[in-house]
C-alpha positions as CSV (number, residue, x, y, z in Angstrom):
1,X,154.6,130.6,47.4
2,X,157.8,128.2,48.1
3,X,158.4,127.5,51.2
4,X,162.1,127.1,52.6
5,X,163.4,125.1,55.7
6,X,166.8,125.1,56.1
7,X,168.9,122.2,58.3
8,X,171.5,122.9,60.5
9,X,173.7,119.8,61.9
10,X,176.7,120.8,63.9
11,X,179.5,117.4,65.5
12,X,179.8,117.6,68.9
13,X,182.3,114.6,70.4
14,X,181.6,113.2,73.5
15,X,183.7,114.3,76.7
16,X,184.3,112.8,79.4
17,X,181.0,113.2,81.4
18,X,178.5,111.4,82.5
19,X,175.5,110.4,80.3
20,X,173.1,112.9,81.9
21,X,175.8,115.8,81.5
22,X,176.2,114.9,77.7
23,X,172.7,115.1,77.2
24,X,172.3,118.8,78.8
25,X,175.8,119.8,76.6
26,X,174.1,118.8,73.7
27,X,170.7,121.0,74.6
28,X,173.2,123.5,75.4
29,X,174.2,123.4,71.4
30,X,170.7,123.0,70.2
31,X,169.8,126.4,72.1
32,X,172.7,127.9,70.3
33,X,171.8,126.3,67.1
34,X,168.6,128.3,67.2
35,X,169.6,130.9,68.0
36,X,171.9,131.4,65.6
37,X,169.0,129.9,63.0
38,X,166.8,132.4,64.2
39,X,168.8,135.1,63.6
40,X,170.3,134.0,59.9
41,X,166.8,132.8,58.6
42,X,164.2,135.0,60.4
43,X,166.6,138.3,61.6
44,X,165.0,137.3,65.1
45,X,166.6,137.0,68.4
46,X,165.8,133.0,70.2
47,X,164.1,133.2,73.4
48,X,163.3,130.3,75.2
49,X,160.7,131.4,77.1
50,X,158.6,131.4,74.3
51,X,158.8,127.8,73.8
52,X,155.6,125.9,74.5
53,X,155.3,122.2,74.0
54,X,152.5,120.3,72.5
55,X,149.8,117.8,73.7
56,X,152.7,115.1,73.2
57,X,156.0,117.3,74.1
58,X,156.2,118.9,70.4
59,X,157.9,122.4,71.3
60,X,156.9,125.4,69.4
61,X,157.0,128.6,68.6
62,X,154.8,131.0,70.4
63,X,155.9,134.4,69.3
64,X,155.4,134.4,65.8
65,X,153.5,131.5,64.9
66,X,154.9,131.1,61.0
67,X,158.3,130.0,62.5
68,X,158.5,126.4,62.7
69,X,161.6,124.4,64.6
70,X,162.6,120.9,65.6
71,X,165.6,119.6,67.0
72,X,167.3,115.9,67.5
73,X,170.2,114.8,68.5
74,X,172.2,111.4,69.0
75,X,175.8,110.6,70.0
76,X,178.0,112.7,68.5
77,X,175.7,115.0,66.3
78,X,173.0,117.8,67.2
79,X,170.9,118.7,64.2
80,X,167.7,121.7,64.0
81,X,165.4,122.5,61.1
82,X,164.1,126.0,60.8
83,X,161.3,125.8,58.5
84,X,157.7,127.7,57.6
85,X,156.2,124.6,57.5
86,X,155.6,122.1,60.4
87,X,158.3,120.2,60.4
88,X,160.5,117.2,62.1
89,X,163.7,116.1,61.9
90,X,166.1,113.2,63.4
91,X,169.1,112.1,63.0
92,X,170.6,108.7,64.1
93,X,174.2,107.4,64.6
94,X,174.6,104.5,62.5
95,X,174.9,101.4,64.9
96,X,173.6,97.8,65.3
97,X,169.9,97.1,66.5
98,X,168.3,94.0,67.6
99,X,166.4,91.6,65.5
100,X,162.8,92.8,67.5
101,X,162.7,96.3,67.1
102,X,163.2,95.7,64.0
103,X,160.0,93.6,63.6
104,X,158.6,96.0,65.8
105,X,158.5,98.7,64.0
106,X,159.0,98.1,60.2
107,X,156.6,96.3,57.4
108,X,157.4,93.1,55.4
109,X,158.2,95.2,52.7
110,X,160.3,97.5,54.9
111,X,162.2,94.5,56.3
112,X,163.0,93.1,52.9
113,X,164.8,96.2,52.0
114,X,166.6,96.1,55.1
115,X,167.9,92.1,54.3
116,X,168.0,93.2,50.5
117,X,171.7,93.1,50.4
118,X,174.0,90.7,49.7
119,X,177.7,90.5,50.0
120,X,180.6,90.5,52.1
121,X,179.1,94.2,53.5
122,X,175.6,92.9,53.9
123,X,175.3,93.1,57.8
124,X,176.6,96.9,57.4
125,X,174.2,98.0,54.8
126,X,171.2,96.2,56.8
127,X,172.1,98.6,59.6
128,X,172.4,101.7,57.2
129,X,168.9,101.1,55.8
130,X,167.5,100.3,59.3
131,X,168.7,104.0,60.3
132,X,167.5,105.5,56.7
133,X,164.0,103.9,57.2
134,X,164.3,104.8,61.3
135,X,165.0,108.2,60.7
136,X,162.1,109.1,58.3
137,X,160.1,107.3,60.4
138,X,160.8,109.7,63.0
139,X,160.7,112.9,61.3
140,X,157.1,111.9,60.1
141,X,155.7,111.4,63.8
142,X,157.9,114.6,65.2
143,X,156.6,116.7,62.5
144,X,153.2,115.4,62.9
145,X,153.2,115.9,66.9
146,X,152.2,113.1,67.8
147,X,155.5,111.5,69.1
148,X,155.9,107.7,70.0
149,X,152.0,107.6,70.5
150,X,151.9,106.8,66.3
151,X,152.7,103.1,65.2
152,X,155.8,103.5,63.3
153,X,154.3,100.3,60.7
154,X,151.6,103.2,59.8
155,X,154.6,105.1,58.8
156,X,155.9,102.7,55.6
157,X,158.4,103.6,53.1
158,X,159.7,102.6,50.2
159,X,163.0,104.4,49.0
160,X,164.2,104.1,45.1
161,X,167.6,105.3,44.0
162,X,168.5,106.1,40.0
163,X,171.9,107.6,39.3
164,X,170.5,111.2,39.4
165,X,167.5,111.0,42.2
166,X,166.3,109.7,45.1
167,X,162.8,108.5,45.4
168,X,161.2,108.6,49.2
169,X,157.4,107.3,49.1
170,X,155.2,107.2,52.4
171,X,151.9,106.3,53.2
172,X,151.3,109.0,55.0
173,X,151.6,112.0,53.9
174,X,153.9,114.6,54.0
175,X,157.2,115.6,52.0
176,X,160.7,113.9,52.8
177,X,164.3,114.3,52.2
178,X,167.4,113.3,53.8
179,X,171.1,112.9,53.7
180,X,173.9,110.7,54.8
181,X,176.5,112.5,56.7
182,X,179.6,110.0,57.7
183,X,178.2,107.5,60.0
184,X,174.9,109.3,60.2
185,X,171.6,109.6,58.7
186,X,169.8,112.9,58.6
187,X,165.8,112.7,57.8
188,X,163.7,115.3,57.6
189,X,159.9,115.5,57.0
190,X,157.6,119.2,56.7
191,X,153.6,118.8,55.9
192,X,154.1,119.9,52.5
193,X,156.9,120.5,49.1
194,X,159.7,122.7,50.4
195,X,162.9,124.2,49.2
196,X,165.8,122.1,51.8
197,X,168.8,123.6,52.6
198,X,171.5,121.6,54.5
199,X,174.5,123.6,56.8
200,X,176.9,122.4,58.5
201,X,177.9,124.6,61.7
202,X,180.9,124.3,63.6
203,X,181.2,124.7,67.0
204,X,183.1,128.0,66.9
205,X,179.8,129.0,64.8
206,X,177.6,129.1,67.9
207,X,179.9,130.8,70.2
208,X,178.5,134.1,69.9
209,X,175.3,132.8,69.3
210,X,173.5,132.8,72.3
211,X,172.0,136.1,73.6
């Protein structure tokens, strides 16, 4: 059997609202995002009163328990997988971080590819493989459940790139992909080999949406 999870990512610019506001815009999307999801990949209708969330704040599905979701979203950007797998996905706005969280949460190894640049661009690429390595991080823990309650060094990856592939190795397990969209990075983890299918939605998308 192949499994199939498809990602949907959809921009949403920030107005002028407060912080708090944004945040409940932006859930406002998500809800439409599945619903839409639900619909296209399941021919189901999206009720939220038959979300339930985990031990650690994982939601899930409770009407049909082969449907697996997860949402993230970061300034700008609102992304959900639909999947029949467990999964977890994140997404990250590509900006600068301080010194200690990255010591905090990445290995040696993990902070040598990080400073493995050189060049006139090296500070920019150090924060582009900061938020590649983030980002998987966090679709391994979301997927798993078990939130911020993992130590992200448990989590270590090592990323190789040829002309034609892109290598993602973890020592945990579970099967990763992901994909640079502008500014962003978009990581996605499910427990085991799945077909991945990224969409873009526009905003006009989820207008009718919602039911």
């Amino acid at each position: 059997m192949q499994y199939r999870t498809v990602v949907y990512y959809t921009f949403c610019p920030a107005k002028e609202m407060s912080w708090k506001e944004y945040k409940k815009y932006q859930r406002n999307i998500a809800d439409r995002m599945l619903a839409y999801g639900f619909c296209a990949q399941f021919g189901l209708g999206y009720d939220p009163k038959l979300v339930e969330r985990g031990t650690h704040g994982k939601p899930f599905w409770t009407g049909r328990q082969e449907i697996y979701f997860n949402v993230s979203n970061t300034a700008g950007l609102v992304v959900c997988a639909l999947s029949d797998l467990e999964t977890g996905v994140d997404a990250e706005h590509i900006r600068a971080v301080k010194p200690a969280v990255v010591r905090r949460c990445c290995t040696e190894s993990e902070i040598d590819y990080i400073k493995g640049t050189s060049g006139e661009n090296r500070e920019e690429e150090a924060k582009e493989r900061f938020f590649q390595l983030w980002t998987l991080k966090e679709s391994f823990i979301k997927m798993t459940g078990q939130g911020m309650y993992f130590p992200m060094k448990e989590a270590a990856f090592s990323i190789r790139n040829t002309e034609c592939i892109q290598e993602i190795l973890c020592t945990q397990a579970g099967y990763f992909t992901q994909k640079r969209v502008g500014d962003y990075w978009l990581s996605l983890c499910t427990e085991s080999g799945s077909k991945v299918v990224w969409k873009e939605l526009a905003l006009q998308d989820l207008r009718e949406s919602w039911t």
